[in-house]
Wavefront OBJ file of the C-alpha trace (Angstrom):
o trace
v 14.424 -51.244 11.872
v 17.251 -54.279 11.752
v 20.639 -53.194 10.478
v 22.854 -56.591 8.822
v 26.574 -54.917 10.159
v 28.934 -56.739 8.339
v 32.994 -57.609 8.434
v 32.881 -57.469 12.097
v 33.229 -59.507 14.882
v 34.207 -59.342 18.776
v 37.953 -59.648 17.596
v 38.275 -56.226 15.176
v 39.283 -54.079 17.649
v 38.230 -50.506 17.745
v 35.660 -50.756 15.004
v 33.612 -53.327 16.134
v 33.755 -51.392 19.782
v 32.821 -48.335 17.912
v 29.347 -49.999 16.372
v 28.793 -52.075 19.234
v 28.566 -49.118 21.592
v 26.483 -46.615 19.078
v 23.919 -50.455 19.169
v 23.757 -49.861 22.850
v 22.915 -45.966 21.769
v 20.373 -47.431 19.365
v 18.868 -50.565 20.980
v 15.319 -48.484 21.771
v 15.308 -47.643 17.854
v 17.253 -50.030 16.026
v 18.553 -53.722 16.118
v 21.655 -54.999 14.687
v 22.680 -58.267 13.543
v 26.361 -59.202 13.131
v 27.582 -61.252 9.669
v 31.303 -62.234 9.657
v 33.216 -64.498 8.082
v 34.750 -65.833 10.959
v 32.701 -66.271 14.888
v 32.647 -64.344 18.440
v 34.943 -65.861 20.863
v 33.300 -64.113 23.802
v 30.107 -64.915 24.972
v 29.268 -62.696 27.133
v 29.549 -59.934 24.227
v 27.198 -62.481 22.015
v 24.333 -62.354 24.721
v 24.255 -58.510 25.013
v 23.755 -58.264 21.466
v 21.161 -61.019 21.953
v 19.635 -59.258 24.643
v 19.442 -56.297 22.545
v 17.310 -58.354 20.122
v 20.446 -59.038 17.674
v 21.830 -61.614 15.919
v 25.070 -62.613 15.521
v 25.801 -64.893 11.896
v 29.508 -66.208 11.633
v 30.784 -68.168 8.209
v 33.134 -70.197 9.517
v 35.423 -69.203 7.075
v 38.391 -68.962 8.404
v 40.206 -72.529 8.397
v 41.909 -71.989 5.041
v 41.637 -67.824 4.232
v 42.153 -68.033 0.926
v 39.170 -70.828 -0.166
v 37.029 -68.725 2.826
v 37.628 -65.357 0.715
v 36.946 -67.436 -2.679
v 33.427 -68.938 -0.798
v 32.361 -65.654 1.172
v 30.505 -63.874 -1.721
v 28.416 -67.405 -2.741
v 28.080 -67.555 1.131
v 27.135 -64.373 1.584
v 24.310 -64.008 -1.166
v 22.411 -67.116 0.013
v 22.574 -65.851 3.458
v 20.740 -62.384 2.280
v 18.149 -64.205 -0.171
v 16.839 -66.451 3.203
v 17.433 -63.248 4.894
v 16.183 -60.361 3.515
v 17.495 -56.897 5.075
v 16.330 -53.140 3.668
v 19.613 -52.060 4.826
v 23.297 -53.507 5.419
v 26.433 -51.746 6.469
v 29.788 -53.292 5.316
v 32.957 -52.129 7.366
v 36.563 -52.425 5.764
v 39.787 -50.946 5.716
v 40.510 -52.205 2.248
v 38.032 -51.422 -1.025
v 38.418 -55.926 -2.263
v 36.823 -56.776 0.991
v 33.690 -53.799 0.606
v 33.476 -55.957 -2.770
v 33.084 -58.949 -1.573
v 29.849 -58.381 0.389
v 28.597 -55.348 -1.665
v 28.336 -57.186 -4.597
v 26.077 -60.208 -3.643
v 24.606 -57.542 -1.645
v 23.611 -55.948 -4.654
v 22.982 -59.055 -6.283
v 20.529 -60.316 -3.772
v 18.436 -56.907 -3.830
v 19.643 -55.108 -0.804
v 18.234 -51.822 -1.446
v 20.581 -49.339 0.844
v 24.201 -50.765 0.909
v 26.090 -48.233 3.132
v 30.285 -48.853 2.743
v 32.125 -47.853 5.355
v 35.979 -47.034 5.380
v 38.062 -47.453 8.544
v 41.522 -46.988 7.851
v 44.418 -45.342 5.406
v 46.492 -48.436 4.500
v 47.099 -52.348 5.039
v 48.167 -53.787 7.890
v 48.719 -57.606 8.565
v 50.364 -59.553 6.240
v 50.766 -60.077 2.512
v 51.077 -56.438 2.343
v 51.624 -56.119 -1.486
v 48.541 -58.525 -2.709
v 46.263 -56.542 -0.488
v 47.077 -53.386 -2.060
v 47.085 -54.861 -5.554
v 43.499 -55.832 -4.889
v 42.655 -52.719 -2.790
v 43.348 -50.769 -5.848
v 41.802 -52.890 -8.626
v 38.739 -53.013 -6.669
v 38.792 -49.413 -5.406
v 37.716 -47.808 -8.909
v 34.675 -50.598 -8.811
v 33.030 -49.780 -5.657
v 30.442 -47.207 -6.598
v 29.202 -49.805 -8.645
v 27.854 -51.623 -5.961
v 27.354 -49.148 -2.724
v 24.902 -46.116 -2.598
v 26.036 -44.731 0.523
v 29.927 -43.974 1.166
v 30.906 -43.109 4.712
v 34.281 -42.687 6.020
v 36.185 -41.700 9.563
v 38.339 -39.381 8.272
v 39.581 -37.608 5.120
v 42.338 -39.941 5.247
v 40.305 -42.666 4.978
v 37.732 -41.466 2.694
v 40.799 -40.503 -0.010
v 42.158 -43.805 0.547
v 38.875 -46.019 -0.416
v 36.903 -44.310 -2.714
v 37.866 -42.539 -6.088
v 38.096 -38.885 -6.394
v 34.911 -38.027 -8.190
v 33.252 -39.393 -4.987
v 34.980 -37.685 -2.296
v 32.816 -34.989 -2.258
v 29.429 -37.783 -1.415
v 30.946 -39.471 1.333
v 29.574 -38.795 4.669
v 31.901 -38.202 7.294
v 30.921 -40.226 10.968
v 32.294 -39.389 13.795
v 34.250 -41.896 16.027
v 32.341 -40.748 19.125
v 32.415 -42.196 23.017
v 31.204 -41.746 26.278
v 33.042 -38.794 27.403
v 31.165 -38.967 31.094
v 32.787 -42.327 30.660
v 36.375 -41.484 29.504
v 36.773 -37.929 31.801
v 39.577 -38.256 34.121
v 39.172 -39.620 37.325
v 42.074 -39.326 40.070
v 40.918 -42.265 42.499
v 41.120 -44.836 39.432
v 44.514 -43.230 38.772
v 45.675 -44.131 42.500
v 43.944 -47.644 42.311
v 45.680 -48.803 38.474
v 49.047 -46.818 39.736
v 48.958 -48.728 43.175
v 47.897 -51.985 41.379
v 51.018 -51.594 38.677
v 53.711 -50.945 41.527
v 54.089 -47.457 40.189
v 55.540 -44.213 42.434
v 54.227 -41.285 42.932
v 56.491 -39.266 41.090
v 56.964 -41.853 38.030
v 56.211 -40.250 34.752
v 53.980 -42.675 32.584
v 53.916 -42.485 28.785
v 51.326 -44.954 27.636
v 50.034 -46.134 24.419
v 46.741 -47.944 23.695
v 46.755 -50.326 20.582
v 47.807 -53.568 18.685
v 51.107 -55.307 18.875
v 51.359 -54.682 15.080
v 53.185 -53.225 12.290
v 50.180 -50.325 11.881
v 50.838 -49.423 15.719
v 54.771 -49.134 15.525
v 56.026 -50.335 18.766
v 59.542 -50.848 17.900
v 59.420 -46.929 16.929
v 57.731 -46.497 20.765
v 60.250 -48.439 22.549
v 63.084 -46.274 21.016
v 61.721 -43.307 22.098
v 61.119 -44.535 25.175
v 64.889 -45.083 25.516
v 65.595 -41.831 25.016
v 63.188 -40.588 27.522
v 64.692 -42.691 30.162
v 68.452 -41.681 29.644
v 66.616 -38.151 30.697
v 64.635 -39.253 33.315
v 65.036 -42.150 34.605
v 61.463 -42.487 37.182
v 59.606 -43.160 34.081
v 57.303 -45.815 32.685
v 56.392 -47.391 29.426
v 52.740 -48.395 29.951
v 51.214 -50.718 26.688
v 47.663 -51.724 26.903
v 46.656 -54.085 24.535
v 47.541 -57.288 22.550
v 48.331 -58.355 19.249
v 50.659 -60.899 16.847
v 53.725 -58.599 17.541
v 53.465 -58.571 21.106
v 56.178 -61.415 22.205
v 58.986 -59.846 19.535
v 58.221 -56.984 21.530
v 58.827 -58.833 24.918
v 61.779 -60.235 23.824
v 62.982 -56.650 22.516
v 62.710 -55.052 26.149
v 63.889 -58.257 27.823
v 67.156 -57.295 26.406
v 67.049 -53.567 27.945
v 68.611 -51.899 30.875
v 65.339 -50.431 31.233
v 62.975 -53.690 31.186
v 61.684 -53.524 34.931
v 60.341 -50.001 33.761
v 58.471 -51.138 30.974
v 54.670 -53.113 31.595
v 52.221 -55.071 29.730
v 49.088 -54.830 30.894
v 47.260 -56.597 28.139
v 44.248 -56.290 26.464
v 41.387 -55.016 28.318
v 37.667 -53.697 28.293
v 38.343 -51.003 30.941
v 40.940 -48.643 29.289
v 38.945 -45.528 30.550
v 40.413 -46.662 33.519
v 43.816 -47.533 32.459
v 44.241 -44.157 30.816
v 43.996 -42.227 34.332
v 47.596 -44.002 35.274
v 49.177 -42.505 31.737
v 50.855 -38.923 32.116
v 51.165 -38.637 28.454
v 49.821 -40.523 25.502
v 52.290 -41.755 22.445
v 50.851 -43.079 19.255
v 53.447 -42.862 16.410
v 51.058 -45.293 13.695
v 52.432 -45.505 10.147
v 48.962 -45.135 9.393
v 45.206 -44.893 10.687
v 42.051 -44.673 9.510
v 41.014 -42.389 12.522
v 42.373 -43.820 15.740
v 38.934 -44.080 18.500
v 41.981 -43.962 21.129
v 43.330 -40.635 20.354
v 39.660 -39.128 21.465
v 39.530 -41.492 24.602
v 42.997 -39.595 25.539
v 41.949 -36.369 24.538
v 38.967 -36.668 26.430
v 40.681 -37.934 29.893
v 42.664 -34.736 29.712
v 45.902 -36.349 28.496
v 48.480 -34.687 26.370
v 49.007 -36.334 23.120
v 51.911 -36.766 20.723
v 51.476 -38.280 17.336
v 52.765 -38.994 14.241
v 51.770 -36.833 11.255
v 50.511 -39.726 9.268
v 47.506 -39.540 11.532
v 44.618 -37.212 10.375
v 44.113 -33.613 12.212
v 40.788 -33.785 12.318
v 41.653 -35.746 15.940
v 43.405 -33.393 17.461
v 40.967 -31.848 19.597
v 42.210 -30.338 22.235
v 45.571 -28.124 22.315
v 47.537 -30.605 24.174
v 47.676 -32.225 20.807
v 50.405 -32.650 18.669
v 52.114 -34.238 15.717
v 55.706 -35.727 15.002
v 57.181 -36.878 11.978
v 58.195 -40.461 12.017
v 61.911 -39.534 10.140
v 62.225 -37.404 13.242
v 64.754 -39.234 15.419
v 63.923 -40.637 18.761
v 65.179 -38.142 20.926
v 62.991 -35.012 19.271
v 60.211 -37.367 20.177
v 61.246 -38.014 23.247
v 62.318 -34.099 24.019
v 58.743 -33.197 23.502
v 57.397 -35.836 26.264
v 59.690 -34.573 28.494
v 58.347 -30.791 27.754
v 54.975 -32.364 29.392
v 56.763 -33.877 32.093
v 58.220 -30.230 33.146
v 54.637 -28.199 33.302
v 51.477 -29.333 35.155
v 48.463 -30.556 33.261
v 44.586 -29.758 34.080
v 43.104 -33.070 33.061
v 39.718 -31.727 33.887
v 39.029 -29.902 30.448
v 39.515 -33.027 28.326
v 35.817 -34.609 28.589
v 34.511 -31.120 27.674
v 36.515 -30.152 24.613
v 35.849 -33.691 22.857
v 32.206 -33.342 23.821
v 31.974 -29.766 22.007
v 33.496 -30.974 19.045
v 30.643 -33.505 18.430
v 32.697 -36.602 19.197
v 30.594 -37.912 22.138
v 28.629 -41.364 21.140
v 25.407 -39.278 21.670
v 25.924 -37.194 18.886
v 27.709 -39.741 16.749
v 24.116 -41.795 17.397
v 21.958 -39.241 15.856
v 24.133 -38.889 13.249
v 24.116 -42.192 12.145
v 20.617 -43.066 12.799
v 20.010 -40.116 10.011
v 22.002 -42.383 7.349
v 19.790 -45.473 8.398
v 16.392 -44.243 8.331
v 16.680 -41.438 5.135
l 1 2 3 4 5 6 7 8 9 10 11 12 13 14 15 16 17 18 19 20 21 22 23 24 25 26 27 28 29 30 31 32 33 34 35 36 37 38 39 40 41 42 43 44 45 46 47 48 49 50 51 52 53 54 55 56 57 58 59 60 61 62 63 64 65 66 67 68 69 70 71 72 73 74 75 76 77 78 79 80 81 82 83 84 85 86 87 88 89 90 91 92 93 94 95 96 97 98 99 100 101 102 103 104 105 106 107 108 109 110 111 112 113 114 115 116 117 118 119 120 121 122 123 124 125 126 127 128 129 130 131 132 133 134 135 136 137 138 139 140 141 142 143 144 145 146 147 148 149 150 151 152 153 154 155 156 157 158 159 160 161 162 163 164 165 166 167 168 169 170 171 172 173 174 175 176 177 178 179 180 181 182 183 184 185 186 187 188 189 190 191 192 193 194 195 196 197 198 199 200 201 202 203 204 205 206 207 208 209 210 211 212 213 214 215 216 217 218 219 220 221 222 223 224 225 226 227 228 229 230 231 232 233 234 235 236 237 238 239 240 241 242 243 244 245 246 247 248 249 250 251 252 253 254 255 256 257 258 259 260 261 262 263 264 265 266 267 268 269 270 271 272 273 274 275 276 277 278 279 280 281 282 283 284 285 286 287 288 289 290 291 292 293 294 295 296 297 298 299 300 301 302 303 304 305 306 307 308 309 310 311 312 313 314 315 316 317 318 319 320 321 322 323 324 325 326 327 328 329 330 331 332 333 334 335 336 337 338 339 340 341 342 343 344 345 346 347 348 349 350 351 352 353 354 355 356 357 358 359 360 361 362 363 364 365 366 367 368 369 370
């Protein structure tokens, strides 16, 4: 069987990791091809899909946004009547964009059209027009999709009208817990590696430099976590537009030596071992992949309230409100600083709550072939 996955490409974060590691899962039963409006930059990600028998099909649509929206759906439809596929799976975090494949999609003949809803609100900008469309189109996409899925119940309330909330089928943002389990050496080579001390406390965060991820709301925490304790770091891994107001921010700070950027990487199961605690105080998520990676490397976890509960998964997990101030947040790290944590358990309680890629493969292979 060849799946069409669609929206995604090797620069949409978390969900294209997500379906690029369940293809790996697959590979012996399934091959997926990659549509997106825009291209791969990395090419060593484009020839392990190739090797895997996939193709990857960019647009090129990206030089002007708002003609390469306009042109997608004509684009789109010719693509699927030269390339016929029994089954297509369109990824979104916004119910215009399902539209605007779904409904040449439909158009074209696609027989299965599975939607797919990643997330509870817009980031990026032009805030306002997204939502406008998100909600004119939201009431139209049953139309034009036959099979609703959705990482949350966050996510599914967010895309698809009520009356089909009860339909949608709920997958599982699973990894590879062997993977992700904690592993002291790795925590002595990335803590040696970052100049860290022994007895430095780390809070880390793993995520985009963007108005979704809330650093500025991170970085005033952290303030109030140092005036406590002040052998402490602030550990963000990953990238994003926001990232140099951020830089600038902490330039500014008494604090700034204690404060690193590592940058975007592909090993954060490695990068996590360093963290003593993991912060992620989003204004909104779909279901956030990096929440289980934690959970599963044994790390304690404090997040904001806007996040679903269906990821807390192990006991070590809790949730803030975001019109909490600072401090609170920051009283609660330092409640895990005071106590000693078995990291050991994590890999096993996100495994026996069905969140390892394993499981999260069988699932999904069930939606393709029924």
């Amino acid at each position: 069987m060849r799946v069409l996955q669609v929206n995604l490409d090797d620069s949409a974060g978390g969900v294209f990791s997500y379906v690029y590691q369940l293809q790996k899962a697959l590979a012996e039963r399934i091959i997926f091809d990659y549509y997106s409006m825009s291209s791969f930059n990395n090419q060593q990600v484009v020839s392990s899909i190739q090797s895997m028998q996939g193709k990857v099909i960019g647009a090129d649509l990206r030089k002007n946004r708002f003609i390469g929206h306009l042109n997608l759906p004509f684009h789109f439809f010719r693509f699927l009547k030269k390339n016929p596929y029994k089954v297509i799976h369109i990824h979104s975090d916004t119910a215009w964009k399902l539209l605007i494949y779904a409904i040449p999609a439909k158009l074209a003949g696609i027989k299965k059209i599975i939607v797919h809803a990643h997330s509870s609100n817009i980031n990026g900008d032009h805030r306002m027009l997204k939502l406008f469309c998100h909600r004119m189109a939201k009431p139209i996409v049953p139309l034009f999709a036959d099979i609703y899925c959705a990482c949350s119940d966050f996510a599914a309330k967010w895309m698809y009208p009520d009356r089909l909330l009860a339909k949608v089928v709920f997958m599982k943002n699973g990894i590879d817990t062997e993977k992700y389990k904690f592993n002291d050496q790795e925590r002595k080579n990335i803590r040696t590696q970052l100049g860290m001390a022994d007895g430095d406390f780390v809070i880390g965060t793993v995520g985009n430099f963007s108005y979704q991820k809330n650093p500025g709301y991170i970085i005033k925490v952290f303030e109030e976590f140092y005036s406590m304790r002040s052998s402490s770091k602030l550990l963000f891994v990953g990238d994003g537009a926001d990232r140099s107001r951020v830089e600038k921010e902490i330039a500014a700070k008494e604090y700034k030596n204690n404060v690193i950027f590592y940058g975007y990487t592909r090993e954060v199961h490695k990068v996590l071992n360093a963290f003593d605690v993991f912060i992620l105080p989003s204004r909104f998520e779909g279901f956030p992949v990096c929440a289980v990676e934690a959970q599963a490397n044994g790390l304690p976890c404090v997040l904001s309230d806007t996040i679903t509960k269906q990821c807390k998964l192990s006991e070590k997990c809790v949730f803030m409100n975001l019109s909490d101030m600072p401090a609170r947040w920051a009283e609660k790290l330092r409640n895990y600083a005071q106590v000693p944590i078995n990291r050991d358990e994590g890999q096993i309680n996100v495994l026996e709550q069905g969140f390892d890629v394993r499981q999260t493969t069988e699932a999904l292979y069930k939606v393709y072939s029924s």
